[in-house]
N, CA, C and O atoms as CSV, one atom per row, in Angstrom:
chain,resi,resn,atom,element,x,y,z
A,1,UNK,N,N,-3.264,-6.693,13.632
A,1,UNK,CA,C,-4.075,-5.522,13.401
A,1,UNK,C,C,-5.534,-5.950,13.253
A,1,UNK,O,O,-6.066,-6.773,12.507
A,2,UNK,N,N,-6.076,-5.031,14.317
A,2,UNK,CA,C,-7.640,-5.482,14.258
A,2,UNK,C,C,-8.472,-5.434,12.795
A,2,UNK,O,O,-8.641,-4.224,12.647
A,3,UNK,N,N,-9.034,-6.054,11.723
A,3,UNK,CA,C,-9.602,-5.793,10.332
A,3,UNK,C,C,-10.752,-4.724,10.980
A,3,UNK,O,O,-11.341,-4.841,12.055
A,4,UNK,N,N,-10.878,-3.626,9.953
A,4,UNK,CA,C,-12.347,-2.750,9.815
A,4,UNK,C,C,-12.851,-2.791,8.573
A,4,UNK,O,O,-12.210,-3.302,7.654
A,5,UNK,N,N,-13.645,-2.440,8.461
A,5,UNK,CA,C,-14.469,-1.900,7.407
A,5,UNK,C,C,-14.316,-0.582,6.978
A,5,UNK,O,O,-14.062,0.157,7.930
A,6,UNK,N,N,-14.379,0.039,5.815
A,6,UNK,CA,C,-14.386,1.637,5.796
A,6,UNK,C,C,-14.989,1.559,4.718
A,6,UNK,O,O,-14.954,0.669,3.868
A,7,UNK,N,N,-15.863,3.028,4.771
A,7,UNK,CA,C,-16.589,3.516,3.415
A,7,UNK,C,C,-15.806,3.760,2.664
A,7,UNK,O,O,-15.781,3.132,1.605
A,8,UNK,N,N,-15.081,4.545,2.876
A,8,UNK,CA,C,-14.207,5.229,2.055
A,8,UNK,C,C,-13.225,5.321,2.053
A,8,UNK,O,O,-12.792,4.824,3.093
A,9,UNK,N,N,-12.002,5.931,1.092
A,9,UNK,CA,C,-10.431,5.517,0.982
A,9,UNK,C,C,-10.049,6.402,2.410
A,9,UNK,O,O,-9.612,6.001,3.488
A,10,UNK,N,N,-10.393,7.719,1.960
A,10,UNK,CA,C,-10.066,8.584,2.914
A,10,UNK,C,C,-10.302,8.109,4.511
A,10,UNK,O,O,-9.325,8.166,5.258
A,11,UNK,N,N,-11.435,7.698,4.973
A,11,UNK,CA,C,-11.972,7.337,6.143
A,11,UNK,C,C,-10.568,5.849,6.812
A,11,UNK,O,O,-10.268,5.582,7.975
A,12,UNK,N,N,-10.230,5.438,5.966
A,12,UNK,CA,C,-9.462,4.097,6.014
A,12,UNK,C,C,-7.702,4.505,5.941
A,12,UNK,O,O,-6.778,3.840,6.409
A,13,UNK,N,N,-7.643,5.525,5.360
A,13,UNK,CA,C,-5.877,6.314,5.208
A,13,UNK,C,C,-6.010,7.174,6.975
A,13,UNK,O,O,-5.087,7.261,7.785
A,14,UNK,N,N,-7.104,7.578,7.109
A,14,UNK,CA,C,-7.242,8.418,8.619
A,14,UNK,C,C,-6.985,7.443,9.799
A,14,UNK,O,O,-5.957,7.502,10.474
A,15,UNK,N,N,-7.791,6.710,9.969
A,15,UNK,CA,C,-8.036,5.425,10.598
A,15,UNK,C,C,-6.654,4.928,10.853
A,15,UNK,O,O,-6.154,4.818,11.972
A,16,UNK,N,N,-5.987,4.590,9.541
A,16,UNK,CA,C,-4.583,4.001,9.392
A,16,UNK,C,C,-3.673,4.796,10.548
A,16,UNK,O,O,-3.199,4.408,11.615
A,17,UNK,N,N,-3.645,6.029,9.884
A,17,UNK,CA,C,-2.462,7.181,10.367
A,17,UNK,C,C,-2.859,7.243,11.942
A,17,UNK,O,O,-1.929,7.243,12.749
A,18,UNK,N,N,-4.073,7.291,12.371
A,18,UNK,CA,C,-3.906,7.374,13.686
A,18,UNK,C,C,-3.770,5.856,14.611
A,18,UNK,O,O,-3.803,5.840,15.841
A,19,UNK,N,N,-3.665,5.023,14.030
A,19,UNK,CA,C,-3.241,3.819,14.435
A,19,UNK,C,C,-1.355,3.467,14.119
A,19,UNK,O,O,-0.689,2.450,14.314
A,20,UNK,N,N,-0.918,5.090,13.460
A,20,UNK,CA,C,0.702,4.874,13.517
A,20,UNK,C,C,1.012,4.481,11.909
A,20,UNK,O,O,2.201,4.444,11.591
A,21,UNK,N,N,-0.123,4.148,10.752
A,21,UNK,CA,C,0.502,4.201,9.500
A,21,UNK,C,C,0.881,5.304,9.074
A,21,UNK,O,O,0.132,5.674,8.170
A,22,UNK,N,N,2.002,6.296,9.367
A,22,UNK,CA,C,2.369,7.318,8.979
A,22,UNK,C,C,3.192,7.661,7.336
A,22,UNK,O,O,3.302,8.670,6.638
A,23,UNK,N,N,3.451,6.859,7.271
A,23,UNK,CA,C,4.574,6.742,6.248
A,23,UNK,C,C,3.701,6.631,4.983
A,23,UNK,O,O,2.847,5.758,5.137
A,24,UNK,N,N,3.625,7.391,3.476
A,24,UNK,CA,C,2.723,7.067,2.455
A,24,UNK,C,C,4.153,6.487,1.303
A,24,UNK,O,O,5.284,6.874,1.007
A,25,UNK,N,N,3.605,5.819,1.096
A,25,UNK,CA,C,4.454,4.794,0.015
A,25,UNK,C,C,3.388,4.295,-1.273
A,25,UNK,O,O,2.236,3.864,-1.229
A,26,UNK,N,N,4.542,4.620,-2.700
A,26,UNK,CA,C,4.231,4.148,-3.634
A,26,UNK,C,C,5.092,3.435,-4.338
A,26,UNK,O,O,6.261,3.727,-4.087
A,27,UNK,N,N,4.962,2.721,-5.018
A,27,UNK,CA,C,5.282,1.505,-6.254
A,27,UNK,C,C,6.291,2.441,-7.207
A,27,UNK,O,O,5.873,2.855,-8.288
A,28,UNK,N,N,7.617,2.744,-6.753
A,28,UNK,CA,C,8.437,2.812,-7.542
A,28,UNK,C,C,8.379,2.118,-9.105
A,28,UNK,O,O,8.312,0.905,-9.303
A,29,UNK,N,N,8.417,3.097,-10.095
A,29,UNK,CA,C,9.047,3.072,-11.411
A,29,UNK,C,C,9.848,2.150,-12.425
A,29,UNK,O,O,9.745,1.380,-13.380
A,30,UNK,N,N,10.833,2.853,-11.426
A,30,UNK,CA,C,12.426,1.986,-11.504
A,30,UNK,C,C,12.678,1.302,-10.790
A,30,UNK,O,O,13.681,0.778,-11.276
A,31,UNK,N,N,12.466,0.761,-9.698
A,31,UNK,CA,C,13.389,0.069,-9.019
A,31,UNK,C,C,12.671,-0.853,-8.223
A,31,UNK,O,O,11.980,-0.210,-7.433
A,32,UNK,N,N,12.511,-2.185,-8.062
A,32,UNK,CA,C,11.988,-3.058,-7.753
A,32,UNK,C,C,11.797,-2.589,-6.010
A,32,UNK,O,O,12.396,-3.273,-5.181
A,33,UNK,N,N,10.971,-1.445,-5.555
A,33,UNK,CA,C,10.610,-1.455,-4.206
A,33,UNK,C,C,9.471,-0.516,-3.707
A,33,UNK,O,O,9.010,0.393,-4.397
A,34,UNK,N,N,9.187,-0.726,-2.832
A,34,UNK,CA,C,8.381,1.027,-2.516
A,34,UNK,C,C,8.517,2.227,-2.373
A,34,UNK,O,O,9.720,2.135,-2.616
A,35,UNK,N,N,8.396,3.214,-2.210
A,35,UNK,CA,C,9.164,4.826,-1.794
A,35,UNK,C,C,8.901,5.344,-0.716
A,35,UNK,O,O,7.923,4.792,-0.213
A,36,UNK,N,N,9.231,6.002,-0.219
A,36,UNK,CA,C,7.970,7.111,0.654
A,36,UNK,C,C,9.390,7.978,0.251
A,36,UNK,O,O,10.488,7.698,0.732
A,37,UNK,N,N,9.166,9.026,-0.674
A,37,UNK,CA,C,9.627,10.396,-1.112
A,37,UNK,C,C,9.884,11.223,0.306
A,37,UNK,O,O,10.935,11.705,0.727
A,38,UNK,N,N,9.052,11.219,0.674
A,38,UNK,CA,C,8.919,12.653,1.846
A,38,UNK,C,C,10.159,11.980,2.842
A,38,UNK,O,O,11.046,12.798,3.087
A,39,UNK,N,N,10.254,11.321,3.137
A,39,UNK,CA,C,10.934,10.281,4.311
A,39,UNK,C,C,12.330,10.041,3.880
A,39,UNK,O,O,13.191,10.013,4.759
A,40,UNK,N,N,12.792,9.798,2.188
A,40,UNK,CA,C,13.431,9.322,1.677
A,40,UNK,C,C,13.817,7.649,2.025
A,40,UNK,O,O,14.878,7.328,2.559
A,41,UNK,N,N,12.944,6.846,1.691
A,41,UNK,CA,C,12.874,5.506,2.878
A,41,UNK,C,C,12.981,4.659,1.248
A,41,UNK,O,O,12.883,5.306,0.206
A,42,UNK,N,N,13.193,3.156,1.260
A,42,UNK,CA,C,12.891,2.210,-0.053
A,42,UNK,C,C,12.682,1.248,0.629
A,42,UNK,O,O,13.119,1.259,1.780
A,43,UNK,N,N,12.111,0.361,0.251
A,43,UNK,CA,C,11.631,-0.923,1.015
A,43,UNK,C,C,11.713,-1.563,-0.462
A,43,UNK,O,O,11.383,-1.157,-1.576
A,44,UNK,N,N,12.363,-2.870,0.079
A,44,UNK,CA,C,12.582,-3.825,-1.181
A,44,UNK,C,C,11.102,-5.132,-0.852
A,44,UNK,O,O,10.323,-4.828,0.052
A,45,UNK,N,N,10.941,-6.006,-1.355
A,45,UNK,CA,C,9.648,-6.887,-0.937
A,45,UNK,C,C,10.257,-7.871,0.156
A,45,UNK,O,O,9.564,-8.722,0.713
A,46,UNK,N,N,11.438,-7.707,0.383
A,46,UNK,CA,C,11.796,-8.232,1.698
A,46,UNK,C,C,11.867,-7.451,2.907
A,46,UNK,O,O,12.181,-8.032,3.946
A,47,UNK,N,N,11.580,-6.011,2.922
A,47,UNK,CA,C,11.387,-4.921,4.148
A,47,UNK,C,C,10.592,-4.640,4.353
A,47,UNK,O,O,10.571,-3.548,4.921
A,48,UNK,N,N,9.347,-5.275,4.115
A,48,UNK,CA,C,8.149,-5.155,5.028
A,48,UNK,C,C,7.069,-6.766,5.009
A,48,UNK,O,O,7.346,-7.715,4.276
A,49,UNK,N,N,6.176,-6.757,5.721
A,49,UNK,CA,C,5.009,-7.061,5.696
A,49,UNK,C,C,3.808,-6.311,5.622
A,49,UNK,O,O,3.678,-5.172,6.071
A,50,UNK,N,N,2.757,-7.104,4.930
A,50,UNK,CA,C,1.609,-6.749,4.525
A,50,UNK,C,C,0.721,-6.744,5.886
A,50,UNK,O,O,0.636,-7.857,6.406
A,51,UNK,N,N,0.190,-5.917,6.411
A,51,UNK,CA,C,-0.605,-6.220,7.596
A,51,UNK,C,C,-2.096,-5.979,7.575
A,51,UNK,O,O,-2.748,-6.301,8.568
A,52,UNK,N,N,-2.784,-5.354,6.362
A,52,UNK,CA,C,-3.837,-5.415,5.891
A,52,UNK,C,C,-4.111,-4.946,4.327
A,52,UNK,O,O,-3.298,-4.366,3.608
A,53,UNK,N,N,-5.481,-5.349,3.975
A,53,UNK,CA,C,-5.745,-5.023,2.672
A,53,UNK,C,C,-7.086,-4.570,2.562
A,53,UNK,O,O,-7.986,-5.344,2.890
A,54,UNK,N,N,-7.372,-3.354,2.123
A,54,UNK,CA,C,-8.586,-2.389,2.095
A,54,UNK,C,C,-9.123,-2.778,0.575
A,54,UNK,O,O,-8.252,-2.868,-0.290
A,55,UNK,N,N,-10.378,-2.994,0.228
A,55,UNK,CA,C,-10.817,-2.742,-1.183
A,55,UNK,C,C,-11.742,-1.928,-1.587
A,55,UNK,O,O,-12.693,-1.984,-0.807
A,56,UNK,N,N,-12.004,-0.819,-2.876
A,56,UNK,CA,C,-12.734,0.064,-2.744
A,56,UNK,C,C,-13.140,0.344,-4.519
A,56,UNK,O,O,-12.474,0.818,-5.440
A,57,UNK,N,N,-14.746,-0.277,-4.432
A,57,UNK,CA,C,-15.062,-0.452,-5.490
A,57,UNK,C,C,-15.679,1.134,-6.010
A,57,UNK,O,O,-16.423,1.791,-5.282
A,58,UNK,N,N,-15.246,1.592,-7.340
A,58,UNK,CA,C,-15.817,2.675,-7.571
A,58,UNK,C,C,-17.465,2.544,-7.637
A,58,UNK,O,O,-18.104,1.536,-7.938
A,59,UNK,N,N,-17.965,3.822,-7.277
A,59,UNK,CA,C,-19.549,3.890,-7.352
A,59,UNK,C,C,-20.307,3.851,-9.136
A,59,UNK,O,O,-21.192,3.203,-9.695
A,60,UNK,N,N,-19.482,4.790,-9.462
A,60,UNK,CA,C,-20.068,4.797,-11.091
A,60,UNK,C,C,-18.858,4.400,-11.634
A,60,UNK,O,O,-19.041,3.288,-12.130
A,61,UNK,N,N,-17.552,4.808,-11.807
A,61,UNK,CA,C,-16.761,4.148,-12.462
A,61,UNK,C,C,-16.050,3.091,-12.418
A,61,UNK,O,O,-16.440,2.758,-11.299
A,62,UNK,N,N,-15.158,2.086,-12.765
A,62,UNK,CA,C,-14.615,0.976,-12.483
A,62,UNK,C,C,-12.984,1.345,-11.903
A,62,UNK,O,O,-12.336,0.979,-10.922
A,63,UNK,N,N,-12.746,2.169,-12.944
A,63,UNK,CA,C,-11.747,2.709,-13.263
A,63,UNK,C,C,-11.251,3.758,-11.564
A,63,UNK,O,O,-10.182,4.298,-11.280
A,64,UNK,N,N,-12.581,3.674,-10.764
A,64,UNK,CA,C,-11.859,4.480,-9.696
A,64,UNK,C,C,-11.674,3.049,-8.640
A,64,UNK,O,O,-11.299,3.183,-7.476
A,65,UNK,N,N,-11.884,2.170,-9.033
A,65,UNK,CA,C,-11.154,1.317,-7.975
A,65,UNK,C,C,-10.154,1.821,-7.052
A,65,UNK,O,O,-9.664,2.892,-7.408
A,66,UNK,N,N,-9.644,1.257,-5.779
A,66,UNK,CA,C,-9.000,1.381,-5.225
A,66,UNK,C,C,-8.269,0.372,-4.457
A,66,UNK,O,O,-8.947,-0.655,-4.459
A,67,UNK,N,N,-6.871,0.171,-3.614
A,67,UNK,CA,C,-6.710,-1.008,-3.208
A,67,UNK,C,C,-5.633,-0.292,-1.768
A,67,UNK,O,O,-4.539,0.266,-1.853
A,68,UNK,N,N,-6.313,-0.534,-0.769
A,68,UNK,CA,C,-5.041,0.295,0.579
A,68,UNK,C,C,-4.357,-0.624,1.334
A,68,UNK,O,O,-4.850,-1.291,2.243
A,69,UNK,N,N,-3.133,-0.659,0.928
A,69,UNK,CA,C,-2.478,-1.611,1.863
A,69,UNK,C,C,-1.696,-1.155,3.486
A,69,UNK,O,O,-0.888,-0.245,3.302
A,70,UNK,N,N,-1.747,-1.418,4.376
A,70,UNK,CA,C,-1.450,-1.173,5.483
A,70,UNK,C,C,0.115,-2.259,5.696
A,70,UNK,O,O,0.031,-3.458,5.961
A,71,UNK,N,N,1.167,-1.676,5.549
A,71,UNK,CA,C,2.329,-1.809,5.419
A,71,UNK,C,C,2.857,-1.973,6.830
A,71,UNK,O,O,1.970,-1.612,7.604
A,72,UNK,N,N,4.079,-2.422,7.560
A,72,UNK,CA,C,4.900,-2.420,8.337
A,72,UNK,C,C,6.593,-2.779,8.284
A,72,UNK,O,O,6.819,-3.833,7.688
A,73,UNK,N,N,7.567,-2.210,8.708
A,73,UNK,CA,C,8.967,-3.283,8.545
A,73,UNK,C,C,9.021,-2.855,9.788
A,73,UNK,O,O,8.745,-1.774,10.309
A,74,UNK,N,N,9.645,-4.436,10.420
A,74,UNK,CA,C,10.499,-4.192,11.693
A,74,UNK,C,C,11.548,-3.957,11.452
A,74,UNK,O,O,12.252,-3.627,12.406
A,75,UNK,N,N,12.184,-4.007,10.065
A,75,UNK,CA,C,13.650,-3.919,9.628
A,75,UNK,C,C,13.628,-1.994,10.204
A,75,UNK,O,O,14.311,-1.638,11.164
A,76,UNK,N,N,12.992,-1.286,9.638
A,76,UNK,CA,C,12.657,-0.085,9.699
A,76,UNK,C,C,12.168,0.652,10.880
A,76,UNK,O,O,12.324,1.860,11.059
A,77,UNK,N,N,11.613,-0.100,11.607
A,77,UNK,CA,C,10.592,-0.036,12.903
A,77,UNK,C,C,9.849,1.108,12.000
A,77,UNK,O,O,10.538,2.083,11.703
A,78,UNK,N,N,8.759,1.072,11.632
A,78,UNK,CA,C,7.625,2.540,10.579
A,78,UNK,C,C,6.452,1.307,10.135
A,78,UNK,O,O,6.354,0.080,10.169
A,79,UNK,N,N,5.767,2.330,9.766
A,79,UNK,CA,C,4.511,1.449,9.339
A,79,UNK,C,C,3.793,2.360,8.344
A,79,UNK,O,O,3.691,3.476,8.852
A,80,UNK,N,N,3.375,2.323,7.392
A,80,UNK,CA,C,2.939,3.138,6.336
A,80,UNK,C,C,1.793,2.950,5.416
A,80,UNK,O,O,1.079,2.117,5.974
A,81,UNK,N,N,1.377,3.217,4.551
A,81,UNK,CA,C,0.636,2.607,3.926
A,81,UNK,C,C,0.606,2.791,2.174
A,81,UNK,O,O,1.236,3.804,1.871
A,82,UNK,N,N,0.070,2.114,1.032
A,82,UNK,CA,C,0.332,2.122,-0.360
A,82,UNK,C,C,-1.339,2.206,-0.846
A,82,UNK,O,O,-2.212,1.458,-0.406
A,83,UNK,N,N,-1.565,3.374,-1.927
A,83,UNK,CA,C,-2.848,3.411,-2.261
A,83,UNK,C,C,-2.556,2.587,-3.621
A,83,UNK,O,O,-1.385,2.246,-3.789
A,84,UNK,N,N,-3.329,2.298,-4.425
A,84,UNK,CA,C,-3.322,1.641,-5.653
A,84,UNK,C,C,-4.724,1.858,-6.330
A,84,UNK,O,O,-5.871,2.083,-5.943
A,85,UNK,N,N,-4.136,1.696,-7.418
A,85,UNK,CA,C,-5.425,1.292,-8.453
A,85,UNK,C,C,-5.949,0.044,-8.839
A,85,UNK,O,O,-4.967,-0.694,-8.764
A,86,UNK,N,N,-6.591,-0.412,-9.085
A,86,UNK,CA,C,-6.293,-2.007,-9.520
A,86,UNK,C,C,-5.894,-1.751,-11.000
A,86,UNK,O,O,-6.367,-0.928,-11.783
A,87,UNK,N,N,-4.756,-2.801,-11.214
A,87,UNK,CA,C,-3.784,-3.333,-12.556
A,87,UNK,C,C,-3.694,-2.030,-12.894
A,87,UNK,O,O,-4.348,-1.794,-13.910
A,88,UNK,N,N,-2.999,-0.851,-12.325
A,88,UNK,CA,C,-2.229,0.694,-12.249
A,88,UNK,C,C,-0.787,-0.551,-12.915
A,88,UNK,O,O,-0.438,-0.655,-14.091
A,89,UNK,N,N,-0.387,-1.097,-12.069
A,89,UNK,CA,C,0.890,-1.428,-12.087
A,89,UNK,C,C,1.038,-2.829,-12.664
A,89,UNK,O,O,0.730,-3.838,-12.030
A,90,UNK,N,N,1.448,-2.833,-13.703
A,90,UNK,CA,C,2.169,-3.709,-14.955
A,90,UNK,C,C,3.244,-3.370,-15.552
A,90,UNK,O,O,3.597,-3.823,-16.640
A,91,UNK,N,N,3.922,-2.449,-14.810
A,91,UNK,CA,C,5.486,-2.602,-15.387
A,91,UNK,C,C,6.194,-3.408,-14.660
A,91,UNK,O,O,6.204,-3.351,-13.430
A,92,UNK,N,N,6.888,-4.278,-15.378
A,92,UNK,CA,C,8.060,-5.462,-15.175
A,92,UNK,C,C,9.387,-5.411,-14.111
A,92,UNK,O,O,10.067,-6.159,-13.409
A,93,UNK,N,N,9.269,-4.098,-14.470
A,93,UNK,CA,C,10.483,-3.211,-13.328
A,93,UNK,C,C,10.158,-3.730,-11.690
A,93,UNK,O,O,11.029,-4.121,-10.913
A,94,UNK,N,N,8.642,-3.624,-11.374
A,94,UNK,CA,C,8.196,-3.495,-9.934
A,94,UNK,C,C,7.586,-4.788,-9.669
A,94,UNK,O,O,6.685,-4.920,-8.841
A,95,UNK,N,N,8.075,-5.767,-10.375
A,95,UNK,CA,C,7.623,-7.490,-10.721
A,95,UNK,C,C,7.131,-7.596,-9.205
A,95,UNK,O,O,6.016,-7.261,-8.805
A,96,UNK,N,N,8.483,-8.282,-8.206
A,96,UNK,CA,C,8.501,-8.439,-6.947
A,96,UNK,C,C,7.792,-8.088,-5.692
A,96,UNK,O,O,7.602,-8.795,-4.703
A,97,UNK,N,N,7.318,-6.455,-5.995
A,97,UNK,CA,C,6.756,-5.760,-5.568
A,97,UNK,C,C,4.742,-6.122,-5.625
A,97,UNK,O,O,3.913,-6.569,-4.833
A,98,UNK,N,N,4.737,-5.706,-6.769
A,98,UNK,CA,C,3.644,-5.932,-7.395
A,98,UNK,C,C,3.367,-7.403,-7.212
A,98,UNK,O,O,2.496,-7.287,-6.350
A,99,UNK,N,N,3.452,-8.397,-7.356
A,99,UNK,CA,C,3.545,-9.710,-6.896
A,99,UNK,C,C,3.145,-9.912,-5.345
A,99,UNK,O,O,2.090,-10.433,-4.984
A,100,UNK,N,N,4.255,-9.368,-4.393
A,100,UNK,CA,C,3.699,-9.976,-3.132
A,100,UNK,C,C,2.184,-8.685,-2.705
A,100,UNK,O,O,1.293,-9.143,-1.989
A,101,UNK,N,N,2.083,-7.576,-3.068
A,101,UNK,CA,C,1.077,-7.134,-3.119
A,101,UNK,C,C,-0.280,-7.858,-3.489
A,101,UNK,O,O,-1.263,-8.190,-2.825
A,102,UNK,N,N,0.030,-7.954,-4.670
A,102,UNK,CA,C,-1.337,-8.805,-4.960
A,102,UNK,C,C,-1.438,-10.250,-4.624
A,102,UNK,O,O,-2.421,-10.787,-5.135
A,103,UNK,N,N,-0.612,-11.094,-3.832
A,103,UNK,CA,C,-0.693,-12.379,-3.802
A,103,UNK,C,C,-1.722,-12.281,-1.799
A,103,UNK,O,O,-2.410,-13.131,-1.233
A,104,UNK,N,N,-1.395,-11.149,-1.454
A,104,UNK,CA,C,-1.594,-10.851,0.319
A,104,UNK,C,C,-3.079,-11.599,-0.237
A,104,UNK,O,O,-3.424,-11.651,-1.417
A,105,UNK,N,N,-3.674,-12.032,0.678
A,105,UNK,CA,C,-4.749,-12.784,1.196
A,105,UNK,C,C,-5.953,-11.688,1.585
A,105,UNK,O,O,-7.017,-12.084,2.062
């Protein structure tokens, strides 16, 4: 995947989707994986790769950080993407998850 630049979260989730990241996935709760609700889909940290990483520093607050990951499984054939906060996620439950997220390069 070619790297861009984006101003903004929004400009970079658009970008995504018309390049085929359709799928929106978040950091399950309970259960050591990702979601996409709408889809009913789970991805464990062995059903996908990381194929990019967006960063998005708030203007006045810190607290609006942002972090967009551009997701894929061939297990799945889909490609999706995960918004974040930075350190949103410190529950123990989503160790695995949270881990290879933040370790991506």
């Amino acid at each position: 995947m070619e790297r861009k630049d984006y101003e903004t979260v929004t400009e970079a989730l658009h970008d995504l989707a018309q390049n085929g990241y359709t799928f929106d996935f978040s950091i399950s709760d309970e259960k050591d994986c990702i979601i996409c609700e709408k889809h009913d889909v789970q991805l464990s940290d062995e059903d996908f790769e990381i194929d990019a990483v967006y960063r998005f520093e708030g203007m006045n607050d810190p607290g609006d950080s942002m972090i967009v990951y551009a997701i894929s499984s061939a297990k799945f054939n889909l490609k999706g993407v995960v918004v974040n906060g930075y350190g949103v996620y410190s529950n123990s439950s989503a160790a695995k998850i949270v881990e290879k997220l933040s370790k991506h390069p």
